[in-house]
C-alpha positions as CSV (number, residue, x, y, z in Angstrom):
1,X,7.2,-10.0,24.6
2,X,8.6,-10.9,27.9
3,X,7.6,-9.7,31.2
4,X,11.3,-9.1,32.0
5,X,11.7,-7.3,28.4
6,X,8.8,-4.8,29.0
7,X,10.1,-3.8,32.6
8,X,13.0,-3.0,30.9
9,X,11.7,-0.9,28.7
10,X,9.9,1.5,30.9
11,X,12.8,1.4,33.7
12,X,15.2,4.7,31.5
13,X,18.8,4.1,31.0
14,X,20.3,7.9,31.4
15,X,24.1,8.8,30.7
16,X,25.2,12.4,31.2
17,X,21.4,13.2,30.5
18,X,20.8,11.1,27.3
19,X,18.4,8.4,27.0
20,X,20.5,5.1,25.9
21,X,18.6,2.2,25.6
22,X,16.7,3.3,22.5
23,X,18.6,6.0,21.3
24,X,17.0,5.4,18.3
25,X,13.4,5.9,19.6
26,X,15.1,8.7,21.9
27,X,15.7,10.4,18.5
28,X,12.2,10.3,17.6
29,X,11.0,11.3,20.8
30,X,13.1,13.9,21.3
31,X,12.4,15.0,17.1
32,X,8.8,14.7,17.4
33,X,8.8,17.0,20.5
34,X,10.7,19.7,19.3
35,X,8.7,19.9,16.3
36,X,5.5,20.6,18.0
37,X,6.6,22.6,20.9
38,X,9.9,24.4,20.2
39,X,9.3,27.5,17.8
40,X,12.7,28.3,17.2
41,X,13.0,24.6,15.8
42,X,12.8,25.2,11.2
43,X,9.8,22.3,10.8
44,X,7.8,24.2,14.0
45,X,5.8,26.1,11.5
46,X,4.5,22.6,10.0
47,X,4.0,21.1,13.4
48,X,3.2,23.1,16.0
49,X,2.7,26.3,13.9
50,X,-0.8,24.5,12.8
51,X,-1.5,23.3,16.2
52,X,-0.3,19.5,16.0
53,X,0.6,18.5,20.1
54,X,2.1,15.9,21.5
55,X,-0.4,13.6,23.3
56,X,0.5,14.5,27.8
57,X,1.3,10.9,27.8
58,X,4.0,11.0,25.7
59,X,5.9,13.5,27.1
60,X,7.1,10.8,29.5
61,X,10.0,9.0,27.4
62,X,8.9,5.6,29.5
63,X,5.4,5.9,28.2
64,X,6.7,6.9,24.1
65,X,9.0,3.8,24.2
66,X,6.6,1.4,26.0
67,X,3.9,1.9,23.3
68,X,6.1,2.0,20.2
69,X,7.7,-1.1,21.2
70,X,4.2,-2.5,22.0
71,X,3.3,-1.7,18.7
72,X,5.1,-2.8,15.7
73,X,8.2,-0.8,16.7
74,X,11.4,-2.3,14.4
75,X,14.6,-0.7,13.1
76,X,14.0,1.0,9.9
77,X,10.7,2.3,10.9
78,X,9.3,5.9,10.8
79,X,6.6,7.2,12.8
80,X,3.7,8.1,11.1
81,X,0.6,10.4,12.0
82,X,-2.6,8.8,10.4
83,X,-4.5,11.9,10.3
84,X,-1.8,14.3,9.2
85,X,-3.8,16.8,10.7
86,X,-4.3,15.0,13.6
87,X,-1.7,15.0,17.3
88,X,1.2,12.8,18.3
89,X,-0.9,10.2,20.1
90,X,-1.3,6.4,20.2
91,X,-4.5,6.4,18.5
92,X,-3.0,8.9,15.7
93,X,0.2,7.1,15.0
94,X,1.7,4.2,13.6
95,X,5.2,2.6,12.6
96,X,5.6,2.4,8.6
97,X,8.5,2.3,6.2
98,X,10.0,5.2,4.5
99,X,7.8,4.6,1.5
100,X,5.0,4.5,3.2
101,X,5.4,7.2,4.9
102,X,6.4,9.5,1.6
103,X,2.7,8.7,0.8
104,X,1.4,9.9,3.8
105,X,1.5,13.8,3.3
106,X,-0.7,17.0,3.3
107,X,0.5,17.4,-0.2
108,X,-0.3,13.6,-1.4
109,X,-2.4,13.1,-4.6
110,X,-4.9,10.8,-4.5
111,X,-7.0,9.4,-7.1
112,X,-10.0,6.5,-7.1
113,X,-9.7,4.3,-10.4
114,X,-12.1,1.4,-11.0
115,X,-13.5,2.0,-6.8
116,X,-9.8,1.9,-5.4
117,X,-7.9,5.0,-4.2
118,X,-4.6,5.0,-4.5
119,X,-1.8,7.7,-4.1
120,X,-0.4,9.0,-7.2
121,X,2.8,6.9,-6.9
122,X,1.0,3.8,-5.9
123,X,-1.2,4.1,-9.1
124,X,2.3,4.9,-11.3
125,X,3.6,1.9,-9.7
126,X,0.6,-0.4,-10.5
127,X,0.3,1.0,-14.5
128,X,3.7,1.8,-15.1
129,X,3.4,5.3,-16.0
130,X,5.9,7.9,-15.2
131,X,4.6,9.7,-12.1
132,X,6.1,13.4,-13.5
133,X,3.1,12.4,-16.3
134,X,0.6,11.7,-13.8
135,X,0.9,14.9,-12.0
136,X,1.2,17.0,-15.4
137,X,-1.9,15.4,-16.1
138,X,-2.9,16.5,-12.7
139,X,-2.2,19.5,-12.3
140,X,-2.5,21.0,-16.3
141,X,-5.9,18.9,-17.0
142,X,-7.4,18.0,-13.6
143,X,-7.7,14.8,-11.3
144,X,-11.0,13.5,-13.2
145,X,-8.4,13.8,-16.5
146,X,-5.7,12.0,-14.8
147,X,-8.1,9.2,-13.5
148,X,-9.3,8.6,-17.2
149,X,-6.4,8.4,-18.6
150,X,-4.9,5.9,-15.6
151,X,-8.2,3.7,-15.5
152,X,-7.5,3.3,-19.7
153,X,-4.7,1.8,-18.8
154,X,-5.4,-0.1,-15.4
């Protein structure tokens, strides 16, 4: 990246108190703030309710945009949290697609067949097996079941 194009990029762009030169990464900013700090916001329960913060550094917009553009940032992209339980921060987050991110969750299934773990719907797209079968087998017969079943098939 250019010298001139990171300058740029920490120097803000404000127009009747909106950040314009990203709005995009604004948007996400200004999202992932409000869901760990603003309790009358509906997600604050799943955010801030169970202690996630955002990193001090990023509550500088300059500092947010700097480091997602540093790091993989592209149109399309979703931030991501590695640890789900883990804070806003540069060493907890990451730029992944939609899908990937789906498959990032507290609620995400996972299950080790032949020494690989997989999510649920990774494995379902690897075998071909109807992912609402998967988690019947799950949830009705238990995860050593389900990996049975899926490594019979792998």
């Amino acid at each position: 990246m250019s010298e001139e194009k990171l300058k740029r990029c920490r120097q803000p762009a404000y127009i009747d108190g909106r950040y314009c030169q990203h709005k995009r990464l604004y948007n996400t900013w200004k999202t992932m703030i409000h869901r760990c700090e603003d309790e009358k916001r509906e997600k604050y329960p799943i955010y801030g309710g169970r202690g996630i913060k955002v990193c001090e550094e990023w509550h500088d917009i300059r500092n947010f945009i700097f480091w997602a553009i540093l790091n993989g940032y592209k149109e399309g992209l979703q931030i991501d949290r590695i640890d789900n339980n883990g804070d806003y921060c540069p060493e907890n987050c990451r730029w992944v697609t939609p899908k990937e991110n789906s498959r990032n969750r507290r609620n995400t299934v996972y299950l080790t067949i032949n020494g690989q773990t997989k999510s649920v719907a990774e494995w379902c797209e690897i075998v071909k097996v109807s992912a609402f079968t998967v988690y019947w087998w799950v949830r009705e017969k238990g995860k050593d079941y389900a990996e049975k079943r899926l490594s019979e098939i792998a």
